[in-house]
C-alpha positions, 0 to 999 in steps of 0.5 A, a space after each residue: 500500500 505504502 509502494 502505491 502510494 510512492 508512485 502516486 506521489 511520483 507520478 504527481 511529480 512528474 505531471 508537475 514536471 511535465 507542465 512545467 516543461 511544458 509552460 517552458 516550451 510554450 515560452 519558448 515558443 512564443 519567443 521564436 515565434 517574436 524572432 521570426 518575426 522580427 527576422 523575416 521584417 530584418 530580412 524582408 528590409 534587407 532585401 528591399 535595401 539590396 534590391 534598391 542597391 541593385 537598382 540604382 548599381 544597375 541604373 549607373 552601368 546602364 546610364 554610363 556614356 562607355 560600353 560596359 561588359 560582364 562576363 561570367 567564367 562559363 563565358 556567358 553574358 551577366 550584364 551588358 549596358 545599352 551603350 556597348 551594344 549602341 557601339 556593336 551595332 546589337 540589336 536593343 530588342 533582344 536580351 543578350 544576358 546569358 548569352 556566349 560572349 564569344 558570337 558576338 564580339 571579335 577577337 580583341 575582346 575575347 582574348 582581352 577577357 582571356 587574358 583577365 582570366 589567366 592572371 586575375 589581379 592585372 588590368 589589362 588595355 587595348 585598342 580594340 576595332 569597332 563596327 563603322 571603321 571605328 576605334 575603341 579603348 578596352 579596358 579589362 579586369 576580373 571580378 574577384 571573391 573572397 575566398 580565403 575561408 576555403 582554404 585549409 591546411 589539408 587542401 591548397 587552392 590551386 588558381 592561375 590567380 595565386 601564379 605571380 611570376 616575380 621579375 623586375 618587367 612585372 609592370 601589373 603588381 598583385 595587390 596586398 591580400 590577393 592571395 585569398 581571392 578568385 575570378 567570378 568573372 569579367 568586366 570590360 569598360 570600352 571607349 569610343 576613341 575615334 574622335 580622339 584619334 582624328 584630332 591627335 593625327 590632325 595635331 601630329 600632322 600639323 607638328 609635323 608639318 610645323 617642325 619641317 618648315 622649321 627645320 629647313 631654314 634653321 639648318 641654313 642658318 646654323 650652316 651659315 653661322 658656322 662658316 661665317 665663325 670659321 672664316 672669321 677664326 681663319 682669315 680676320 681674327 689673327 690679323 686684327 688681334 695685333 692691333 692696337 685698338 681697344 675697342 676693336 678687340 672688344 667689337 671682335 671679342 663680342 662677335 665672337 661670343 655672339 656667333 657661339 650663342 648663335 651656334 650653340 643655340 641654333 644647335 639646342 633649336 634642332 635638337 628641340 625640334 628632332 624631339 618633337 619630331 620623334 615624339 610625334 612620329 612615335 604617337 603616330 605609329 610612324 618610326 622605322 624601326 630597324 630591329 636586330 639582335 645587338 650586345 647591350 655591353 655595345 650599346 652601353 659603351 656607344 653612348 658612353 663615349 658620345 657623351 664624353 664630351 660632357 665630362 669633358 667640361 666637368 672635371 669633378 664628375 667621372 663616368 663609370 661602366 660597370 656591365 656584366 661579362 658574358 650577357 646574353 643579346 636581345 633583340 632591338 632597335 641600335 640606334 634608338 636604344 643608344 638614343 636611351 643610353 645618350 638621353 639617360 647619360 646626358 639628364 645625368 651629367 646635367 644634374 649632377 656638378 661633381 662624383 660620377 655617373 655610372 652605368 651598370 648591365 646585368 641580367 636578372 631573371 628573363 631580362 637585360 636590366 640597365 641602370 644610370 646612376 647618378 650622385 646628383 641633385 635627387 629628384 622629390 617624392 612628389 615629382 617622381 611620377 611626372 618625370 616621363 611626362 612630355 615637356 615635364 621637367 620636374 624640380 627647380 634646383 637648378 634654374 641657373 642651367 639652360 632648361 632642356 625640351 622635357 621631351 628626352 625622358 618621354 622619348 626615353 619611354 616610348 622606345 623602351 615600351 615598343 621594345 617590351 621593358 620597362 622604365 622607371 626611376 628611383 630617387 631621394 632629393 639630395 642623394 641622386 637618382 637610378 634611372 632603370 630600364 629593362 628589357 626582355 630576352 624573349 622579344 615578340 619583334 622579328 629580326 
């Protein structure tokens, strides 16, 4: 009797127990049911908030004045705005999302979009045809994803977007934190550049044109100054300097320092337009280059010896030939290279009153690397990216010199560029400047 009794009372104690749970669970509920709530408003919010920043995203893509392209990595179409298929002459009726890209545009596009797919971290640019004769700007980057939180340390992400190939042309840097992202795909913003084109031949042309009528009758009068300083020398200055006169030795004295600044200035005059002739040949595509397998060594030592004359008027400053024994040849224009090597040389000598300017050959990885290096005046932090610009000249450390075209250093560029290097400079105000420039062992120019 007394063992029922126990089981009744511990039956009553887990009823109790049970209702508890139960009015728990009731609680419980109640909550979630308020959280769900609260999360589908949160959620349906957030949804809004991303549908109106699709919308407005999507209203700037669609309002740009360039064409714009989205590519996915499978090769379909994820975006295109109205302006690229205006500029492609596509049909605005149809809708080309998740359509193959490679149908409806040309080479140039395809393997521009190819090209982000192999290294995902560049940004690549090129001159692309459109339909009508014209020309566009194309330029081309990946679309990249965190993806960090899927590496493990049993697993490692194999990508061609992790490959950096490190050597000193690599003119595309990966940026910091790149390593833990991948390609989604592709955007390619495209220009209409046909305008731009015809107004930059139209002023080469006139530059030109200019530069020719300039040229010509400067040459007569530089010719004609140097004869007349020459028979001058010859046959009038060694019978008058005997005489007594004074004043004669000084008429004499001053036509003799004026026909040097005629001279000297005629001859800056010519190299002045032979630059602006060099530039605007090369910005038209103009140059015969005369490509050939050459030693750098060759190139160093030509430029070297024609700017000797230089030195010659700064005793203080020495050159200094450090090259590399045994380099390997590359493949490029003689004269223009020499043209670098004098123009590098010459901007040395210039800004540099005494210690030495040296120039260094080596080879490191797949390229020939030259360096100027001078103990000179320095350039400032502030100026270092406007040194290549055209009739850029950058400081003002030395204004009592006769200021140069700021066109060597442009010309500099453009050669090294065409040749597959790269120029730079590196430099601190007070402690001189290394002007750099490589190029490639492997150069897609045919001898």
């Amino acid at each position: 009797m007394q063992s029922e009794k126990l089981s009744r009372a511990q039956l009553l104690e887990a009823m109790t127990q049970l209702q508890n749970e139960l009015e728990a669970l009731k609680a419980e509920k109640a909550d979630l049911e308020i959280l769900l709530e609260t999360t589908t408003e949160h959620s349906d919010a957030i949804a809004g908030e991303l549908q109106h920043t699709l919308a407005f995203l999507t209203a700037i893509m669609d309002n740009l004045a360039d064409g714009l392209l989205v590519t996915m990595p499978d090769g379909r179409i994820s975006h295109i705005n109205p302006a690229l298929m205006t500029m492609f002459a596509l049909p605005e009726d149809q809708d080309f999302v998740g359509q193959d890209y490679h149908a409806l545009f040309g080479d140039a596009i395809v393997d521009l979009i190819a090209e982000t797919a192999s290294s995902c971290h560049g940004t690549f640019i090129a001159e692309i045809s459109l339909p009508g004769q014209r020309i566009g700007k194309a330029v081309a980057t990946a679309i990249l994803s965190d993806r960090a939180s899927q590496v493990t340390d049993d697993h490692e992400i194999e990508d061609d977007c992790f490959e950096t190939e490190g050597n000193v042309n690599a003119a595309i840097t990966e940026p910091e934190g790149a390593l833990g992202s991948t390609s989604i795909g592709s955007v390619v913003l495209i220009r209409d550049i046909t305008a731009d084109k015809e107004v930059d031949r139209m002023k080469t042309d006139f530059i030109s044109t200019v530069s020719h009528e300039l040229r010509t009758p400067l040459t007569s009068v530089l010719g004609f100054a140097k004869i007349i300083q020459k028979r001058l020398g010859e046959n009038i200055f060694p019978f008058l300097e005997s005489s007594q006169d004074r004043k004669l030795q000084r008429s004499l004295r001053q036509v003799d320092e004026n026909l040097k600044i005629i001279v000297s200035e005629g001859i800056r005059l010519t190299a002045l337009i032979n630059d602006v002739l060099d530039v605007a040949k090369m910005e038209a595509g103009k140059v015969d280059w005369h490509m050939t397998r050459l030693e750098i060594p060759e190139i160093i030592n030509a430029g070297m010896a024609a700017t000797s004359a230089l030195f010659a008027q700064k005793p203080a400053l020495r050159p200094i030939s450090e090259v590399s024994g045994n380099l390997p040849s590359v493949v490029g224009d003689r004269d223009r290279l020499i043209q670098v090597v004098i123009n590098l040389i010459s901007n040395a000598v210039k800004f540099t009153e005494k210690g030495s300017v040296t120039c260094q050959a080596s080879q490191e990885d797949d390229f020939i690397v030259v360096r100027i290096i001078d103990t000179g005046a320095g350039i400032a932090a502030s100026d270092l990216d406007q040194v290549f610009d055209k009739f850029k000249q950058v400081g003002d450390t030395l204004t009592d010199k006769p200021k140069g075209t700021g066109l060597g250093l442009s010309i500099c560029k453009q050669i090294i560029e065409y040749h597959g290097g790269r120029i730079w400079v590196e430099s601190e105000l007070g402690q001189g400047s290394t002007f750099i420039f490589t190029l490639p062992l492997k150069s897609n120019h045919e001898v």
